[in-house]
N, C-alpha and C positions, 0 to 999 in steps of 0.2 A: 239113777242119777248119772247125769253125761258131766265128766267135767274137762278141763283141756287149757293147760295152761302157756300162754304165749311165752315167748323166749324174753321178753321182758318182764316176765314174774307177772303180769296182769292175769288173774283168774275168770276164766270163762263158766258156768254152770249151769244146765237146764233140767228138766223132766220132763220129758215126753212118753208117750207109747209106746214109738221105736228107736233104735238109735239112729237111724235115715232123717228122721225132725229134728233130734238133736243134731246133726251135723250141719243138717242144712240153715238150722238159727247158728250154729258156729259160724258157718260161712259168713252168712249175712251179715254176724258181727265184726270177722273178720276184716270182709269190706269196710262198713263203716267206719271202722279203724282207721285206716287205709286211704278214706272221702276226708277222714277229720283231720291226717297228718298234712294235708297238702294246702 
C-alpha cells in the first residue's frame, strides 16, 4: 500500500504492483486537485 498525504491533511491511498503506478495515480491525483482548485 502507497499512501501520501498532501500538506493540507487530505489523504491519498492506492495498491498497485509497483510503486511507479502508484505514484503516477498520485500524480494524476495530484493534478486533479490542482484542475478542481481553479
Amino acid at each position: 500500500m502507497y499512501e501520501y498525504r498532501h500538506t493540507d491533511g487530505e489523504l491519498f491511498s492506492a495498491t498497485a504492483p509497483t510503486i511507479e503506478l502508484c505514484r503516477q495515480w498520485r500524480d494524476e491525483w495530484l493534478a486533479e486537485r490542482s484542475n478542481n482548485s481553479q
